[in-house]
C-alpha positions as CSV (number, residue, x, y, z in Angstrom):
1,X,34.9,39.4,32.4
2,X,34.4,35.6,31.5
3,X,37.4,33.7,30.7
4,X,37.3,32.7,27.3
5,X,40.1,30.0,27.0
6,X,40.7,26.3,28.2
7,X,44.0,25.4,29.0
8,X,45.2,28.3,26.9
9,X,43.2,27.2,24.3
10,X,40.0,29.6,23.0
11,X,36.9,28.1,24.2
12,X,34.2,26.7,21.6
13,X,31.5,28.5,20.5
14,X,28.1,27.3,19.4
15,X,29.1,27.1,15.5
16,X,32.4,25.1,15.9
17,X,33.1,23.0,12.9
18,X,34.0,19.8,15.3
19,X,30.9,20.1,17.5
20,X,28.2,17.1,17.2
21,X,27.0,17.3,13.4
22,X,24.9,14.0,14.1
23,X,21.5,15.3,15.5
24,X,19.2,17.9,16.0
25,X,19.7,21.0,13.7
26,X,22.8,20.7,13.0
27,X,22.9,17.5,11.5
28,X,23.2,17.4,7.0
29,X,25.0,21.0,7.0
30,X,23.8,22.8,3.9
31,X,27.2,22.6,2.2
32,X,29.0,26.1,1.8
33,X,32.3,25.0,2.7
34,X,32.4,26.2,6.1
35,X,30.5,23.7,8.7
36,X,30.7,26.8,11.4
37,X,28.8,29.3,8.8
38,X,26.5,26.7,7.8
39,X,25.0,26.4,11.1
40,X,25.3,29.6,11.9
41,X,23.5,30.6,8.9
42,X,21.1,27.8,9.4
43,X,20.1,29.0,13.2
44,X,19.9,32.8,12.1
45,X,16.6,31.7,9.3
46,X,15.5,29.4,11.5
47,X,15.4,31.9,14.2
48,X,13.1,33.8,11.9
49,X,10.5,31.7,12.6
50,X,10.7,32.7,16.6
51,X,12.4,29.4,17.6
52,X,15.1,30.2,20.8
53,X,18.1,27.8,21.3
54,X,16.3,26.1,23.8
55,X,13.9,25.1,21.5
56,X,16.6,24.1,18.5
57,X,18.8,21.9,21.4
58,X,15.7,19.6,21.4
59,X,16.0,16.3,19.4
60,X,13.9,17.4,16.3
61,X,11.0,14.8,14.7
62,X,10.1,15.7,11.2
63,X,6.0,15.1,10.6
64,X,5.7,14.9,6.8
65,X,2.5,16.9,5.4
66,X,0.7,15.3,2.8
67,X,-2.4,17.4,3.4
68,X,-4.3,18.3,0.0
69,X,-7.4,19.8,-0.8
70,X,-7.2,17.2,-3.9
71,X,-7.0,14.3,-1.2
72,X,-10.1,13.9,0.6
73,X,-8.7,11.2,2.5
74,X,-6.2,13.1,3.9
75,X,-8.8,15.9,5.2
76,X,-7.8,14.9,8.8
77,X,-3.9,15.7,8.5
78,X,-4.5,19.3,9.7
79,X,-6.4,17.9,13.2
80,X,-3.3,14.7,13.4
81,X,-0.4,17.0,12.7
82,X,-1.3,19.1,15.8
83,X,-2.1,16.3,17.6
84,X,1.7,14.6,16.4
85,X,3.5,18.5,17.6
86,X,1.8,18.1,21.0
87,X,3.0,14.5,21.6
88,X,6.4,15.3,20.4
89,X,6.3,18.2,22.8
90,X,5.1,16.6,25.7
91,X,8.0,14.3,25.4
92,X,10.6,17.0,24.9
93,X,10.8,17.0,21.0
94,X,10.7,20.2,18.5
95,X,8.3,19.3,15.9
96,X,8.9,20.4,12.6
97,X,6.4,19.5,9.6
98,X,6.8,19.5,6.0
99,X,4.6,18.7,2.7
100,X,5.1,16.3,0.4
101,X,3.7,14.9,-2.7
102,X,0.1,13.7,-2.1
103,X,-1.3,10.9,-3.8
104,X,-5.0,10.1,-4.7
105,X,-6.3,7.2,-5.9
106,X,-9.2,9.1,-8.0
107,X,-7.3,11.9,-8.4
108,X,-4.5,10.5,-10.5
109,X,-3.7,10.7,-14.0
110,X,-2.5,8.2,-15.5
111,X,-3.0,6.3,-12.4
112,X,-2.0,6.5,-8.5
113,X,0.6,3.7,-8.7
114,X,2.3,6.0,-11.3
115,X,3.0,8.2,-9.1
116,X,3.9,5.8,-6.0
117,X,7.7,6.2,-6.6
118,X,7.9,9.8,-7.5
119,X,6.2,10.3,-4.0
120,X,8.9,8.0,-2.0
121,X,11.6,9.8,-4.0
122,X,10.4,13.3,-2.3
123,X,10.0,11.5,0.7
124,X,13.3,9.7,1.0
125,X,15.2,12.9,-0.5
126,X,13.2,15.3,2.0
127,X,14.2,13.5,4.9
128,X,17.8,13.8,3.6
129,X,18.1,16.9,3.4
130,X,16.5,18.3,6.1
131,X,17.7,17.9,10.0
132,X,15.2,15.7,11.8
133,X,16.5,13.0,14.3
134,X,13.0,11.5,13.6
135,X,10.3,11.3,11.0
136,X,6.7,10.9,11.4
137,X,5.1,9.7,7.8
138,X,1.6,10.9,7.9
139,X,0.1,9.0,5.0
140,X,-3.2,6.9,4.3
141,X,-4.7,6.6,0.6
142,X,-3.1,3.7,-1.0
143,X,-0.6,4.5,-2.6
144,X,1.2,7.4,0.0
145,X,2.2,5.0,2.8
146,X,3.4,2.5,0.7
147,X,5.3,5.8,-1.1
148,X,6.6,6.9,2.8
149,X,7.7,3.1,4.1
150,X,9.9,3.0,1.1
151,X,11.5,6.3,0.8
152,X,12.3,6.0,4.5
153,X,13.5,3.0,4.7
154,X,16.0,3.9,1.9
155,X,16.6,7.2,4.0
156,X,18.2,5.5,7.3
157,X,16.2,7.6,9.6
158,X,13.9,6.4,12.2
159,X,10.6,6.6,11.1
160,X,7.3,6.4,12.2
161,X,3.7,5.7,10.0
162,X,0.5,7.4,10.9
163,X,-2.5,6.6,9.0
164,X,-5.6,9.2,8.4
165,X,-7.5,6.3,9.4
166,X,-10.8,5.4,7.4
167,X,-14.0,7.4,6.5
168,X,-17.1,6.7,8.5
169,X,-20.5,4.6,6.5
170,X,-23.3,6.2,5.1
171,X,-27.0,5.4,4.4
172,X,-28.7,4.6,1.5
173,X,-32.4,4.1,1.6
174,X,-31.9,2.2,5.1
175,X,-29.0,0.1,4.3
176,X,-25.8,0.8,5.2
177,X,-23.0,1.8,2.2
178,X,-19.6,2.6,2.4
179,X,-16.8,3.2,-0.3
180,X,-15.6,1.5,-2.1
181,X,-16.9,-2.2,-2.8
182,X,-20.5,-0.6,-2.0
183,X,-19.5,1.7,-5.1
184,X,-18.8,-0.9,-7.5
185,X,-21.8,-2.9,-6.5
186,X,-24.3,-0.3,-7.0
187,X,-22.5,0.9,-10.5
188,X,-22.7,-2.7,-11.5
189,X,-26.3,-2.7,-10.8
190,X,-27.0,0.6,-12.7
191,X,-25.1,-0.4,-15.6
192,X,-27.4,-4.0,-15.7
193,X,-30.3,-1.1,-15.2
194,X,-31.5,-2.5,-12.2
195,X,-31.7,1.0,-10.4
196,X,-32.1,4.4,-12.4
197,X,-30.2,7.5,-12.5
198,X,-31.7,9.3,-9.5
199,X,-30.8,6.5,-7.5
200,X,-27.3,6.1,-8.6
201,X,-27.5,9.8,-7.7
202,X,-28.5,9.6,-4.1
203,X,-26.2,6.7,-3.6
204,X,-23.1,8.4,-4.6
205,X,-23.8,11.4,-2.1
206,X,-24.0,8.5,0.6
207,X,-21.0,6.7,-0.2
208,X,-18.3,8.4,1.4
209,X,-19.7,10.1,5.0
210,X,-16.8,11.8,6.0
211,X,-13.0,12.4,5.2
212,X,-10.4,9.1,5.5
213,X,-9.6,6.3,3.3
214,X,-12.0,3.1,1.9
215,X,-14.0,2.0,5.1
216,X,-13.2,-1.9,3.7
217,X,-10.5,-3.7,3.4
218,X,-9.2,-1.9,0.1
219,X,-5.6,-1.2,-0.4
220,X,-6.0,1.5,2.3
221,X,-7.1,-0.4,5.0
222,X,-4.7,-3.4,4.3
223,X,-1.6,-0.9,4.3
224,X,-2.7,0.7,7.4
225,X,-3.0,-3.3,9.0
226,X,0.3,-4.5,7.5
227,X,2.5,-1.6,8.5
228,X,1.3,-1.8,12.1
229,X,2.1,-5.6,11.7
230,X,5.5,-5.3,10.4
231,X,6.3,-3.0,13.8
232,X,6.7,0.4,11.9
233,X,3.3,1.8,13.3
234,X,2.2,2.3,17.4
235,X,-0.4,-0.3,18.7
236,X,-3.3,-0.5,18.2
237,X,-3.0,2.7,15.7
238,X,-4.3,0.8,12.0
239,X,-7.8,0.9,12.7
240,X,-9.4,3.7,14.5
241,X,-11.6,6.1,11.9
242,X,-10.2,9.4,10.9
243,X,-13.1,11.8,12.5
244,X,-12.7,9.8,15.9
245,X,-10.7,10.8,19.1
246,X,-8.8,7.6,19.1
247,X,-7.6,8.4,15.8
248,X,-6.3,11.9,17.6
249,X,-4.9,10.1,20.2
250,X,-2.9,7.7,18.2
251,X,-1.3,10.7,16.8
252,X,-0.3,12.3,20.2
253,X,1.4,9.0,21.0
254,X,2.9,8.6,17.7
255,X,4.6,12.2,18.1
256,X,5.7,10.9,21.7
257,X,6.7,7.9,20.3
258,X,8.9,9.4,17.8
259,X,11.2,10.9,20.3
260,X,12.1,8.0,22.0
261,X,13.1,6.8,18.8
262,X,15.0,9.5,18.0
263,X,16.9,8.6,21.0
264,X,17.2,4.9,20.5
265,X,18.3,5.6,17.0
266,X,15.7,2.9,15.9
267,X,16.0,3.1,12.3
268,X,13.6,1.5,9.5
269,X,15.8,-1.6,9.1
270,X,15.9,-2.7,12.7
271,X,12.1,-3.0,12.6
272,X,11.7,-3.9,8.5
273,X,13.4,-7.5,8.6
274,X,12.3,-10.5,7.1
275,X,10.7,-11.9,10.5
276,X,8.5,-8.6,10.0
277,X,7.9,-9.1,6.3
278,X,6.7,-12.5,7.2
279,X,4.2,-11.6,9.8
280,X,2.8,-8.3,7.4
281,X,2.6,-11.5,4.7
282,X,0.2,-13.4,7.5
283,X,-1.9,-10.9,8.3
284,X,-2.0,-9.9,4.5
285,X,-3.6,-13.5,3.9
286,X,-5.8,-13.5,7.1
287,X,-7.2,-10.1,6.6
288,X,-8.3,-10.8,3.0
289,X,-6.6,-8.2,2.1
290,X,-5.9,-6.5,-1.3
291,X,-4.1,-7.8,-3.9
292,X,-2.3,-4.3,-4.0
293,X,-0.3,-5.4,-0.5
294,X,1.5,-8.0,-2.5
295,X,3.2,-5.3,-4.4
296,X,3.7,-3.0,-2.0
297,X,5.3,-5.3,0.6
298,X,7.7,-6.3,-2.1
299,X,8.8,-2.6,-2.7
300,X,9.3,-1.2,0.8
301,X,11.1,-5.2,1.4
302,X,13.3,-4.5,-1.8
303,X,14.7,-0.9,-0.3
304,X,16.5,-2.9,2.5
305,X,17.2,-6.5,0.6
306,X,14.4,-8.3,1.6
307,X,13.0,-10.5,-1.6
308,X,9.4,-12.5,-1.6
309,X,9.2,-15.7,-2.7
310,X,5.9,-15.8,-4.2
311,X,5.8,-20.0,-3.9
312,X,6.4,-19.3,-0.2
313,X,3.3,-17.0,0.1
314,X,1.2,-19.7,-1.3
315,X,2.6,-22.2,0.7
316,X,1.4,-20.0,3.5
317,X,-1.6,-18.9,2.0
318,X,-2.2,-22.4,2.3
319,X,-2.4,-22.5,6.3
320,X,-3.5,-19.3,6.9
321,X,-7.3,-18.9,6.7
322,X,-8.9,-15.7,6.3
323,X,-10.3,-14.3,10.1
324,X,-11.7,-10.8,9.5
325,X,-14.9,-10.7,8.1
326,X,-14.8,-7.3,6.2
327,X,-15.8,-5.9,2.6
328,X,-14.9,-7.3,0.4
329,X,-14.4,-10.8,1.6
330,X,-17.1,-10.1,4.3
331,X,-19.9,-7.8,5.5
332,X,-18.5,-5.3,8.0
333,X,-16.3,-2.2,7.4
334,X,-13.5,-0.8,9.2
335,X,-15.3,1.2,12.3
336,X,-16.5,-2.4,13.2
337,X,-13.0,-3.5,13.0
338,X,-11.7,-1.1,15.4
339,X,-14.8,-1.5,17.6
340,X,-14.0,-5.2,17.7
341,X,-10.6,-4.5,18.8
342,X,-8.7,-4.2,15.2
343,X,-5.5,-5.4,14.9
344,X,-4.8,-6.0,18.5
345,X,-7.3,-8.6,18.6
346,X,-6.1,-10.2,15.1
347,X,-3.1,-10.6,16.2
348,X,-3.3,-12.1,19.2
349,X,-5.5,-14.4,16.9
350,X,-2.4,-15.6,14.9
351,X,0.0,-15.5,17.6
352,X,1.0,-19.0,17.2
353,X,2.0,-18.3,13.4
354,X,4.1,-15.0,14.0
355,X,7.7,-14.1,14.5
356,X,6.7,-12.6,18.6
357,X,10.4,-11.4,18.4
358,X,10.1,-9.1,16.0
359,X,11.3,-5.4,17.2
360,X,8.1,-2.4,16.7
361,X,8.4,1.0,17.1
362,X,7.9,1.2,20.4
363,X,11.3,-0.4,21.4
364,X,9.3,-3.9,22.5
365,X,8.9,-7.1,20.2
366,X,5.4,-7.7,19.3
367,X,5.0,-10.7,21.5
368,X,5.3,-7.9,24.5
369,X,2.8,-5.5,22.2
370,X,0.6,-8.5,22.5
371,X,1.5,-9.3,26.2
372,X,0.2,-6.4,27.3
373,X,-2.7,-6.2,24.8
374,X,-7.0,-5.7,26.2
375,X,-8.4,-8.5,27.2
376,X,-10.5,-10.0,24.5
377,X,-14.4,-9.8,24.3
378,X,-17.3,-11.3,22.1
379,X,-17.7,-9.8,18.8
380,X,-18.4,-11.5,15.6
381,X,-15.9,-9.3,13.0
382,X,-12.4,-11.0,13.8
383,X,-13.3,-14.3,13.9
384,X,-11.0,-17.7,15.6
385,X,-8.5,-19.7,13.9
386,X,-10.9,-22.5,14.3
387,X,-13.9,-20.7,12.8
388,X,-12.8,-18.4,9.9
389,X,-14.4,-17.0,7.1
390,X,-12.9,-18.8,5.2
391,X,-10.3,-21.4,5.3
392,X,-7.5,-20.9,3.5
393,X,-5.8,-17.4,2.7
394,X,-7.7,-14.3,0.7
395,X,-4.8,-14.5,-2.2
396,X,-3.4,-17.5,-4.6
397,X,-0.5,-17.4,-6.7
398,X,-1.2,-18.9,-10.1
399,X,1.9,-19.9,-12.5
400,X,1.6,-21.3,-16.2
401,X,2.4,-20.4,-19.7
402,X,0.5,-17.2,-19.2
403,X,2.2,-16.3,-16.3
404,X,5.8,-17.7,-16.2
405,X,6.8,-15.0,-13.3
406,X,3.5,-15.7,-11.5
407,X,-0.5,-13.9,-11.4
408,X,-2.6,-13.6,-8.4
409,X,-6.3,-14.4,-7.5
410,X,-7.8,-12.7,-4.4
411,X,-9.6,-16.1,-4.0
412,X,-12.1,-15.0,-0.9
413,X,-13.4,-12.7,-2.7
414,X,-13.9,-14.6,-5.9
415,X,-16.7,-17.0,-7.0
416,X,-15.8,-20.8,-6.3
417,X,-18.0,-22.0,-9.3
418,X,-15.5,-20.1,-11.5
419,X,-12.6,-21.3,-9.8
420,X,-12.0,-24.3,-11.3
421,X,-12.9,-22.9,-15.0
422,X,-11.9,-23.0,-19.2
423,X,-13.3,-20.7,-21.3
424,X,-12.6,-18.9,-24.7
425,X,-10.9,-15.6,-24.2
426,X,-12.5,-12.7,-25.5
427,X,-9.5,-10.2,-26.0
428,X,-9.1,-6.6,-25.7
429,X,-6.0,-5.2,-26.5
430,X,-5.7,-2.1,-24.4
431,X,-7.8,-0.3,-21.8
432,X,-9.2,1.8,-25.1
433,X,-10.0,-0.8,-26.9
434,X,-11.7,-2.3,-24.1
435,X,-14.2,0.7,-23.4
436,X,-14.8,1.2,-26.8
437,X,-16.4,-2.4,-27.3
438,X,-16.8,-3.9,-23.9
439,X,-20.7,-2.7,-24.5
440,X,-21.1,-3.1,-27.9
441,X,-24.3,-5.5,-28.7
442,X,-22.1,-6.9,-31.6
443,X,-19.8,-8.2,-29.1
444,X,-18.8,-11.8,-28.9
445,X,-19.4,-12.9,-25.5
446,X,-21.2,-15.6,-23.5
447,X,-21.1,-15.5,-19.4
448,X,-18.6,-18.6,-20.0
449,X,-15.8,-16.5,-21.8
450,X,-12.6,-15.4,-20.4
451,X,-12.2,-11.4,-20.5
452,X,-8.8,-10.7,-21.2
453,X,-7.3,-7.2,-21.0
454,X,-3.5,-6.7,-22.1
455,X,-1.2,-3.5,-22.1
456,X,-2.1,-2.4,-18.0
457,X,0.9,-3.6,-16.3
458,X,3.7,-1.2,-15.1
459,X,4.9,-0.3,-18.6
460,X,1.5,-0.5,-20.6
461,X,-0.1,2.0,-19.4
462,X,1.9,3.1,-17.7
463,X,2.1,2.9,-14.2
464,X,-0.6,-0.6,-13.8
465,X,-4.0,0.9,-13.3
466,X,-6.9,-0.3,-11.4
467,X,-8.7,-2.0,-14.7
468,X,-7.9,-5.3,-14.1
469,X,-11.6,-5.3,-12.7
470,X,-13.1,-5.3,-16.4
471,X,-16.9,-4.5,-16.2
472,X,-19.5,-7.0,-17.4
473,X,-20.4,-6.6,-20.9
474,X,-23.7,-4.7,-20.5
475,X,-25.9,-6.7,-22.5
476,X,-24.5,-9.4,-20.4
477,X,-25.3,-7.0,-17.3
478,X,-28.9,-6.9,-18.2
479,X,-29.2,-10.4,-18.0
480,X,-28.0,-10.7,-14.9
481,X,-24.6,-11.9,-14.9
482,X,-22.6,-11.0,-11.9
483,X,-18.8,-12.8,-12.4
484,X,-16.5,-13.9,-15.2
485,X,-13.0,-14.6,-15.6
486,X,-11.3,-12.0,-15.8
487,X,-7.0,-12.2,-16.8
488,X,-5.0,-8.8,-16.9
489,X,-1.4,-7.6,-16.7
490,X,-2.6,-4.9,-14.2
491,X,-4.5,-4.4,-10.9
492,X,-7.6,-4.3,-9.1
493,X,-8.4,-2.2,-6.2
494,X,-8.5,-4.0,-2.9
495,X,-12.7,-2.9,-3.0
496,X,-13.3,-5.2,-5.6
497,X,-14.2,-8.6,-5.3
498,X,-14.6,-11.2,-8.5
499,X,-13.0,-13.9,-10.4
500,X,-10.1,-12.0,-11.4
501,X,-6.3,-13.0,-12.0
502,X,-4.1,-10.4,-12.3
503,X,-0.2,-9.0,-12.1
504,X,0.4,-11.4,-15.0
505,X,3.9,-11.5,-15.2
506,X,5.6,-10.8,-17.4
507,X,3.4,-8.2,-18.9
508,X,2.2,-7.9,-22.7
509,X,3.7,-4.7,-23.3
510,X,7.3,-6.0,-22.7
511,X,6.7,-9.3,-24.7
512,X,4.9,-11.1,-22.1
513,X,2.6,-14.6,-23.7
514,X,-0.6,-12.6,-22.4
515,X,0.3,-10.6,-25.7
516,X,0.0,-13.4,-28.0
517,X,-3.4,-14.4,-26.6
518,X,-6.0,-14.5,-29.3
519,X,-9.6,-14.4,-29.5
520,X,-11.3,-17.8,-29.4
521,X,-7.9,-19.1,-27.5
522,X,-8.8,-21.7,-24.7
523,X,-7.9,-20.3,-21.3
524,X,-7.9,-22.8,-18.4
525,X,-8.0,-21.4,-14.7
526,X,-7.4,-24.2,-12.2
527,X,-7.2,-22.1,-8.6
528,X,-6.5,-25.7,-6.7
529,X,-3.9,-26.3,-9.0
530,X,-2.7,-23.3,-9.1
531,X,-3.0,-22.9,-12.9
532,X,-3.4,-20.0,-15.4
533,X,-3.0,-21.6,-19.0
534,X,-3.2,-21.6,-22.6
535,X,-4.3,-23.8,-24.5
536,X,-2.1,-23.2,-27.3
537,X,1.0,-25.5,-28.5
538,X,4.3,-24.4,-27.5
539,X,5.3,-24.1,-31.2
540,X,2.0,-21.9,-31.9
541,X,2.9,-19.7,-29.0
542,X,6.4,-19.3,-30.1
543,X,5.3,-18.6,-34.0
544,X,3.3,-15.7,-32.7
545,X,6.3,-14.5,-30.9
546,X,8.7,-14.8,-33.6
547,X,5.6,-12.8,-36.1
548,X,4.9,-10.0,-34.1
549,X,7.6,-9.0,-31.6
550,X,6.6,-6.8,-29.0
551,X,8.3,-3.2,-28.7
552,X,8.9,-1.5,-25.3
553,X,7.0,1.5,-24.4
554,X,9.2,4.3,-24.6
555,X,9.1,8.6,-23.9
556,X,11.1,11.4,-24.7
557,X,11.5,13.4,-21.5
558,X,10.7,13.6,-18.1
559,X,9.4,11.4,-15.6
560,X,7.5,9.1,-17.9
561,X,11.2,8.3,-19.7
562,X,12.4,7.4,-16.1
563,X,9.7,5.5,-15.3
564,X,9.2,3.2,-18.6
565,X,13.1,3.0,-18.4
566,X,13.4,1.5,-15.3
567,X,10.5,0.5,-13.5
568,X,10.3,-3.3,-12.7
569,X,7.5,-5.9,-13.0
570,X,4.9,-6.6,-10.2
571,X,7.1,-9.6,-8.7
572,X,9.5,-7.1,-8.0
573,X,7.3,-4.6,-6.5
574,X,7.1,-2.1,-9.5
575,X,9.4,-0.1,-8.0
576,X,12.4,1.5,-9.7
577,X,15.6,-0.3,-10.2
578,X,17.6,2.0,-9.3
579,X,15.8,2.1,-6.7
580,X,16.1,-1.1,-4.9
581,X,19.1,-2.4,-2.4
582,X,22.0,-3.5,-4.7
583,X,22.0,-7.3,-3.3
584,X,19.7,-9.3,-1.5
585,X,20.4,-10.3,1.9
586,X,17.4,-12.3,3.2
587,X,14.6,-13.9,1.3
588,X,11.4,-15.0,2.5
589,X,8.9,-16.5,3.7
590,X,11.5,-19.3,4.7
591,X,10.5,-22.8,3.7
């Protein structure tokens, strides 16, 4: 018979309350009082599903699910989630996935950004409360790995992203189309009625070829490209498409990846510092990237302290030029951005303007990422420092009496004979009010005006929609008018190029000036000076106020009273207040 004392002590056995509560499944005890029966009760379910001990002694790497049949991008997650189990257990690893919110950018009502923070609440409170020594976030429309980066790095556990990687181009009628600039182009043309309904027809069976996110530097894209410049993704891993085996292979080595995290205990803000911050910022600017990264960035930097000083993005939007020549700042899409060598190749690019010490995932600063990077080759996508695309960064931050707390201009994809611009503003008051006259013959407007749009920032609408790109009026449309000015409180998507300022802060719908604007008001845009004004006294602007005082948007239950009761302005990331670190502990980009 075995002996089953120590020293005349009994020995342990597998459920003892002072065993290691740290790791693996045994690590967040349901709470019942009794640590012993919690595991013990935990191993009995578990064991329900046919897992031995063996298997439930492994370090255990959470893969979070956000498959939906509502999320087209997303149609890969199936194919990468096996490929994430076999990388985690070819390096020793129990994988153990579980679903989340998903988040679509068309499939969103209100709006996708609405939903960003509910998404990284189930994320960060999943990962709590279920035993993973690792977490791979498996995550690509725009909003969802914004949503994952932030609720892990509030939840302390390491963490790894993995994008669905983009969709592949189609054809239309011999040229090559891909969403979602090549969608707004072709709808701008059908509403000016220079193609016809079957056409609009075929085009929009052509536009999306295949499951994954915007094939052009949208939102998507320029998430995918920061987070593997900030260290939280594997090399190499942003661009590859989602129907390609690269893009399966990326997941095996994320899955292997995530062990060796597990047992470096390399949690989110070892890797998410403000040298990391910085370089995401860079390659935001030289990747003419979407205005959308602004905001994110400033959430997932907010969960862990991190502040951005908008003044110091200019100033380095100011010496960073723009270097990959995609949609909608360029011509190519993202399969010619992997093929070129994606953000490898960028990187070693901007080499001499990153922070090389910065920790990744993989346990190695990026300066030994990009030590051991390919060697390059010709291509003509990711172009040289000292032959960009354009010279100076793809964003601007504008301040003035409009914006007090700062507006930004994607300014490479904008048109430089409107940059420097005044203009009478032709005012709608509200997204509804806007579609209800923005075609009206009767309408006001010259191709000179200034569109302005109020009530679409985080409170407005709520949750800042994507109609900060206003359409042409149509009769102006017909007659060929491309661009205008175009001034909003909310967002565009990262597919959209124009002459438009947005994330006017603050917004109209808490009392911001851009609700005081009037028709026939002079608007001056100075993008060299850095200008968004009004022409309007100071004591006109402050009679308005003092007339019509602006009341909050409110609810009575739910979500939507959360939301409009605590969500912050686009300078703080729109993310929830409560959400946020409770001080600040680094601010950047330095001076």
């Amino acid at each position: 018979m075995a002996d089953e004392t120590k020293g005349g002590k009994p020995a342990k056995g597998p459920f003892d309350s002072d065993g290691d509560r740290s790791t693996g499944v045994a690590r967040g005890l349901t709470n019942y009082g009794d640590t012993g029966f919690s595991l013990f009760l935990r191993k009995a379910f578990i064991k329900g599903a046919g897992l031995s001990d063996d298997a439930l002694a492994r370090p255990i790497i959470g893969i979070v699910n956000t498959g939906s049949s509502y999320n087209p991008c997303h149609g890969n997650a199936p194919q990468l989630i096996e490929a994430v189990k076999r990388g985690v257990m070819l390096a020793g690893g129990l994988p153990m996935d579980f679903p989340t919110i998903s988040v679509h950018e068309s499939f969103s009502q209100p709006t996708s950004m609405y939903l960003r923070n509910l998404m990284s609440m189930d994320t960060e409170e999943m990962i709590r409360a279920q035993p993973m020594d690792a977490v791979v976030l498996i995550g690509g429309c725009d909003k969802t790995v914004p949503a994952q980066l932030m609720g892990a790095s509030s939840a302390g556990v390491p963490a790894i992203q993995l994008v669905t990687g983009s969709m592949l181009t189609g054809s239309h009628r011999g040229e090559r189309v891909g969403a979602c600039t090549d969608c707004r182009r072709y709808w701008g043309r059908y509403r000016a009625e220079e193609i016809d309904a079957p056409e609009i027809a075929d085009v929009n069976n052509q536009l999306v070829a295949s499951v994954g996110t915007c094939s052009v530097m949208g939102t998507a894209s320029t998430m995918a490209c920061l987070t593997e410049a900030m260290g939280m993704m594997v090399s190499g891993g942003a661009s590859a498409p989602a129907v390609t085996a690269d893009r399966v292979r990326v997941a095996e080595r994320t899955g292997a990846t995530a062990v060796a995290m597990a047992a470096a205990r390399l949690t989110p803000d070892r890797i998410i510092t403000g040298k990391s911050i910085e370089n995401a910022l860079r390659v935001l600017l030289a990747i003419g990237g979407s205005t959308n990264g602004i905001v994110h960035l400033t959430a997932i930097a907010g969960r862990l302290g991190i502040g951005i000083d908008l003044a110091g993005l200019d100033r380095m939007s100011r010496e960073t030029p723009v270097l990959v020549d995609l949609k909608p700042s360029g011509q190519h899409y993202m399969e010619d951005f992997h093929h070129a060598g994606g953000m490898l190749a960028l990187l070693r690019e901007l080499r001499p303007l990153l922070h090389l010490d910065a920790l990744t995932v993989s346990g190695r600063t990026l300066g030994e990422e990009l030590d051991d990077a390919p060697a390059p080759f010709k291509q003509d996508v990711i172009r040289s420092v000292a032959a960009p695309i354009y010279p100076v960064g793809g964003l601007a931050v504008l301040r003035g009496n409009l914006a007090p707390g700062g507006a930004i201009i994607k300014q490479s994809a904008a048109n430089p004979k409107l940059m420097e611009h005044e203009g009478r503003a032709v005012v709608f008051e509200d997204a509804e009010d806007m579609a209800r006259r923005i075609d009206d013959e009767a309408l006001d407007v010259t191709a000179d005006d200034v569109l302005v749009l109020k009530r679409i920032g985080p409170t407005g609408a709520p949750g800042m929609p994507e109609a900060g790109y206003m359409p042409i009026p149509k009769k102006l449309a017909r007659a060929g008018v491309k661009d205008m000015v175009r001034i909003s409180d909310g967002r565009m998507s990262g597919t959209a190029a124009g002459t438009i300022v947005l994330h006017v802060t603050p917004e109209a719908a808490i009392g911001g000036p851009l609700a005081y604007v009037r028709n026939g008001d002079r608007i001056r845009l100075s993008v060299a000076r850095r200008e968004i004004a009004l022409l309007v006294e100071d004591a006109e602007l402050a009679r308005r106020m003092a007339a019509g005082p602006v009341e909050r948007p409110a609810a009575e239950r739910g979500y939507r009273k959360l939301f409009l009761q605590t969500v912050t302005q686009a300078d703080q990331g729109v993310d929830f207040d409560f959400l946020r670190a409770s001080a600040t502990r680094d601010t950047v980009p330095k001076q």
